[in-house]
CHARMM-style PDB file with segment names, atoms N, HN, CA, C and O in Angstrom:
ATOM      1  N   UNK     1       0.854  -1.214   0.000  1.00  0.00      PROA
ATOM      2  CA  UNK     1       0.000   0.000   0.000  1.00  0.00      PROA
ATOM      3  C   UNK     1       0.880   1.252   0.000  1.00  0.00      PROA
ATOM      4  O   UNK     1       1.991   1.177   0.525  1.00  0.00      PROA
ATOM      5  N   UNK     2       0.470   2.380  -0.542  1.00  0.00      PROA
ATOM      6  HN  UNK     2      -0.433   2.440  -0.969  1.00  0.00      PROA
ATOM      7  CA  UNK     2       0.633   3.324  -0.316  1.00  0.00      PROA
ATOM      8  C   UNK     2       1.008   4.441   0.567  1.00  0.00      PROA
ATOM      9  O   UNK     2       1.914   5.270   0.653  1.00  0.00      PROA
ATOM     10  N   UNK     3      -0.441   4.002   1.399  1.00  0.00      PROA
ATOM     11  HN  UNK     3      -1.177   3.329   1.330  1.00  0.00      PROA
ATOM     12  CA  UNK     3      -0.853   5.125   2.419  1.00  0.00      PROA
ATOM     13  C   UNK     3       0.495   5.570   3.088  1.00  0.00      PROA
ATOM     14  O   UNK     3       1.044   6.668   3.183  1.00  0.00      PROA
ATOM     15  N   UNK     4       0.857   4.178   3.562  1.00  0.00      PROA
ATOM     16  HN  UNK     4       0.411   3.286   3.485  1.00  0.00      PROA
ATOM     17  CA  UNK     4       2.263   4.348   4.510  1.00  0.00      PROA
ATOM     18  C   UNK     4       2.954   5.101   4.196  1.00  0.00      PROA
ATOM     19  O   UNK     4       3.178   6.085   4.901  1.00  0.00      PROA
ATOM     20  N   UNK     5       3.541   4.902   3.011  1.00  0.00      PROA
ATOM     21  HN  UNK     5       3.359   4.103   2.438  1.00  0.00      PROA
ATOM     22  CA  UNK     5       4.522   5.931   2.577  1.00  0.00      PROA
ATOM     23  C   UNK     5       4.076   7.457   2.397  1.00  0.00      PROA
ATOM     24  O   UNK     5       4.868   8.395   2.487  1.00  0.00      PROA
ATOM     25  N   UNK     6       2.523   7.608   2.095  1.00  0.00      PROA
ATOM     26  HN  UNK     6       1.879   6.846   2.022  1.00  0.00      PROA
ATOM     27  CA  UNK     6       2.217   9.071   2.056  1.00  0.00      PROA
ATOM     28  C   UNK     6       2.513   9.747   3.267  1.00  0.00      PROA
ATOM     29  O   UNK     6       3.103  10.827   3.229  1.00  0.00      PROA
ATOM     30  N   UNK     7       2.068   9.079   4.641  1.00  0.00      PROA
ATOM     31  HN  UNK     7       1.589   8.202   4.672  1.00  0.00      PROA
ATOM     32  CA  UNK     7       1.833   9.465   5.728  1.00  0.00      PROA
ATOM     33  C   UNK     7       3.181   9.430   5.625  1.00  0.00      PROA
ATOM     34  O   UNK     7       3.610  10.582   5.691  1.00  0.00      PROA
ATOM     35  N   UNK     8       4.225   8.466   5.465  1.00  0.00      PROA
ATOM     36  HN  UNK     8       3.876   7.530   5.411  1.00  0.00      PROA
ATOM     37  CA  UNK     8       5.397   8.825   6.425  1.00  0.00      PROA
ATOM     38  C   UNK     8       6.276  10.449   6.241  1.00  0.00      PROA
ATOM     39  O   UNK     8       6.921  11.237   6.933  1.00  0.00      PROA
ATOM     40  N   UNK     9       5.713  10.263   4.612  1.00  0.00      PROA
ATOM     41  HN  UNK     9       5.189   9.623   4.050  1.00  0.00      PROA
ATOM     42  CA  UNK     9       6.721  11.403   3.703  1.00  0.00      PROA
ATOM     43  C   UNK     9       6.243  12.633   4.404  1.00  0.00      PROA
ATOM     44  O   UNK     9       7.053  13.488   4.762  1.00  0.00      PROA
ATOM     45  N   UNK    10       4.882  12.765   4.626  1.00  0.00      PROA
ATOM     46  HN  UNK    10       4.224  12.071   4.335  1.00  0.00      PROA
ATOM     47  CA  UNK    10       4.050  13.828   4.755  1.00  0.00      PROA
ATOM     48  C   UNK    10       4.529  14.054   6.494  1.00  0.00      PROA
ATOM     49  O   UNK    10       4.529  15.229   6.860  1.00  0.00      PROA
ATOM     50  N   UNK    11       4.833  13.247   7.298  1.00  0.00      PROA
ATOM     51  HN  UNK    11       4.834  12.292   7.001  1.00  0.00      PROA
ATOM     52  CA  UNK    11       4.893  13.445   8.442  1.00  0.00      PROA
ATOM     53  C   UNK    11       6.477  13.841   8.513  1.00  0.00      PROA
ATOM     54  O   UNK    11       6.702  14.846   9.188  1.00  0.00      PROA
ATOM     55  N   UNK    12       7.608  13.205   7.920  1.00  0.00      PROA
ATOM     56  HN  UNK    12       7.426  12.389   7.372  1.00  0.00      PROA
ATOM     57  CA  UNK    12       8.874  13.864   8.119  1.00  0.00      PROA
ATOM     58  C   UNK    12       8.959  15.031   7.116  1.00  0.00      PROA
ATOM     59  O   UNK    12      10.111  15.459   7.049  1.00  0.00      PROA
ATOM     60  N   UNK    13       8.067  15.690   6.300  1.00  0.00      PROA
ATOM     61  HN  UNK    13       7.131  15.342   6.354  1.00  0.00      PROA
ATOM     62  CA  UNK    13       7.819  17.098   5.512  1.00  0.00      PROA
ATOM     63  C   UNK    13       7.341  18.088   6.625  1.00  0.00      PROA
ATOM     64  O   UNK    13       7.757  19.232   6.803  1.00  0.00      PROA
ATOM     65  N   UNK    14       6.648  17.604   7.141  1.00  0.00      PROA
ATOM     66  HN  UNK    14       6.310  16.675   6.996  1.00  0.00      PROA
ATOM     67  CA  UNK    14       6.009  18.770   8.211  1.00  0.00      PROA
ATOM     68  C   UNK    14       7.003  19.014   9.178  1.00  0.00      PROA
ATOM     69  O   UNK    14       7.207  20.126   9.665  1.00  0.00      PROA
ATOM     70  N   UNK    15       7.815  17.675   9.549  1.00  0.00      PROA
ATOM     71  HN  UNK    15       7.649  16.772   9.153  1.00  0.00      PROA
ATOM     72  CA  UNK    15       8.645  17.992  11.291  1.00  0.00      PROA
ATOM     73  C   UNK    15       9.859  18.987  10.341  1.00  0.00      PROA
ATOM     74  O   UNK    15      10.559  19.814  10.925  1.00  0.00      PROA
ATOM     75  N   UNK    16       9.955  18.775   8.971  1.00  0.00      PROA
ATOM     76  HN  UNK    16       9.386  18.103   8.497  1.00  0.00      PROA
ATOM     77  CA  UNK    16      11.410  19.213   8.963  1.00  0.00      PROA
ATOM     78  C   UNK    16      11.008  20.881   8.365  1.00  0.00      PROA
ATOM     79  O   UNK    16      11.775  21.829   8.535  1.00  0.00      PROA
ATOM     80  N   UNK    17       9.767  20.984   7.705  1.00  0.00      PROA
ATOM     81  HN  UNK    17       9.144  20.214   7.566  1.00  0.00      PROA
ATOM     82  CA  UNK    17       9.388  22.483   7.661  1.00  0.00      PROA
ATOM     83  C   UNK    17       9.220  23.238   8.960  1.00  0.00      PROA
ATOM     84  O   UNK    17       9.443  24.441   9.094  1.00  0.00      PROA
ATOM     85  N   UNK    18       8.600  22.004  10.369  1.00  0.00      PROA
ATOM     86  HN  UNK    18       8.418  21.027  10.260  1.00  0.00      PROA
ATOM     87  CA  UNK    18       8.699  22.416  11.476  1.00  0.00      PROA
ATOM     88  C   UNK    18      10.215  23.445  12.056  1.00  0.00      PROA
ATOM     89  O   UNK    18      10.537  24.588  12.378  1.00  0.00      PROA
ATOM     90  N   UNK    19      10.687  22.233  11.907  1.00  0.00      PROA
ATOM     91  HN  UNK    19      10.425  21.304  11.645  1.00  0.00      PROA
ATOM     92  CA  UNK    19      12.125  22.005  13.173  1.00  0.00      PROA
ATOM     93  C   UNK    19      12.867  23.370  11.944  1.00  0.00      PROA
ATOM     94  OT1 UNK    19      13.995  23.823  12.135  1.00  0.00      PROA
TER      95      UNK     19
END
């Protein structure tokens, strides 16, 4: 599947636009 990888990409995109 997919999803996983959307979520993961999407979740280390946000911490690193975060951080």
């Amino acid at each position: 599947m997919q999803v996983i990888h959307v979520l993961l990409y999407t979740i280390e995109n946000t911490t690193f636009n975060g951080s």
